[in-house]
VODO-955004 format. One record per residue (C-alpha): residue number from 0; x negated, y negated, z; residue in one letter. Coordinates in Angstrom, 3 decimals. Layout:
# VODO-955004
+-----+----------+----------+----------+--------+
| num |        X |        Y |        Z | residu |
+-----+----------+----------+----------+--------+
| NUM |        X |        Y |        Z |      a |
...
+-----+----------+----------+----------+--------+
# end
This chain:
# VODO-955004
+-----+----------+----------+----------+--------+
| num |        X |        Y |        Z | residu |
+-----+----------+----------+----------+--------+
|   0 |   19.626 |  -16.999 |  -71.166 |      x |
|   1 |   21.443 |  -18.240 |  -74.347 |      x |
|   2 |   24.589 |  -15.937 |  -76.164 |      x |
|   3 |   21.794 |  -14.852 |  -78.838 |      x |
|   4 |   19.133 |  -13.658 |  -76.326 |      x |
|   5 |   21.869 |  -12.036 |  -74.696 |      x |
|   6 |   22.919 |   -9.931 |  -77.924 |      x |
|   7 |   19.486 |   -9.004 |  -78.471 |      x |
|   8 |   19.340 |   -8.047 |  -75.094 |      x |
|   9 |   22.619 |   -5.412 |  -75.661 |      x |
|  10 |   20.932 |   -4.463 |  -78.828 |      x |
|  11 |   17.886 |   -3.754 |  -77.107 |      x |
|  12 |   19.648 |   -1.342 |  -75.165 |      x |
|  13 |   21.651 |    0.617 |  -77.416 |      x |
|  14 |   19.006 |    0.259 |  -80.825 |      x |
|  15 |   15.735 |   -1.449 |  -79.638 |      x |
|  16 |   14.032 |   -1.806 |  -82.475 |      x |
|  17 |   16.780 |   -3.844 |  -83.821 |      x |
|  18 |   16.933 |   -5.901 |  -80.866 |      x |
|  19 |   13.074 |   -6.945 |  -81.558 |      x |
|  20 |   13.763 |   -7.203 |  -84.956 |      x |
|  21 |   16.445 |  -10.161 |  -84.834 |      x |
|  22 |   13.744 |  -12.198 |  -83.102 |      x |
|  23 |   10.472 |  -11.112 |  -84.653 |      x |
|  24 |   11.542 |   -9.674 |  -88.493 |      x |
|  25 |    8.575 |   -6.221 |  -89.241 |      x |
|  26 |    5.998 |   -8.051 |  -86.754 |      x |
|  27 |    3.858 |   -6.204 |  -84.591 |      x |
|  28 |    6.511 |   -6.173 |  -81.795 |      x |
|  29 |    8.992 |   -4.206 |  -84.053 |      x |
|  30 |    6.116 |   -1.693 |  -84.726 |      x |
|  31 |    5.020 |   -1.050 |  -81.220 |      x |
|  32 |    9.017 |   -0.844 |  -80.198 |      x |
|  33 |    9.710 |    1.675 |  -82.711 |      x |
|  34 |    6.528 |    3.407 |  -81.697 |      x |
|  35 |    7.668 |    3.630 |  -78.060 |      x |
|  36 |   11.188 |    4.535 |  -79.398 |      x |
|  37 |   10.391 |    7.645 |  -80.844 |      x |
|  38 |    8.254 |    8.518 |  -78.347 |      x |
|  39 |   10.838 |    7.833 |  -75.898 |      x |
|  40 |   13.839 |    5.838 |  -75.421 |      x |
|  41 |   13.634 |    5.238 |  -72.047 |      x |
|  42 |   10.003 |    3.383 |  -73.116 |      x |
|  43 |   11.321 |    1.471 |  -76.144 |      x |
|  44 |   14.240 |   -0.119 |  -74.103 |      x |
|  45 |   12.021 |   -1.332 |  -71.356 |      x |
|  46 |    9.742 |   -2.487 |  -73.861 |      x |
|  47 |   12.368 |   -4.568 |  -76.099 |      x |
|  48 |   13.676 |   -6.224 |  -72.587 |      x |
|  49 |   10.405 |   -7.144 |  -71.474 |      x |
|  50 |    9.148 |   -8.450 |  -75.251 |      x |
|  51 |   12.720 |  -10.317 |  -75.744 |      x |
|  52 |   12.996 |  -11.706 |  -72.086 |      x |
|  53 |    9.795 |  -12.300 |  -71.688 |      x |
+-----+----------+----------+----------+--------+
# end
């Protein structure tokens, strides 16, 4: 894991949809993370790890 997959990572955690952002710019991944965001945070960080990570 590389220092800038590791910020996105702690960005991902506190502000996920910024996290996915860094990587993907408004993509589909930033839409379903904010989706899952404001339906939950809890949902939207596990997302952003698993999109970012994975």
């Amino acid at each position: 894991m590389g220092s800038e997959t590791f910020l996105e990572v702690i960005l991902a955690i506190l502000l996920p949809p910024v996290g996915v952002f860094l990587r993907y710019g408004c993509g589909v991944e930033f839409w379903i993370c904010l989706l899952f965001t404001l339906l939950g945070y809890i949902p939207g960080i596990i997302y952003a790890i698993y999109v970012l990570v994975g």
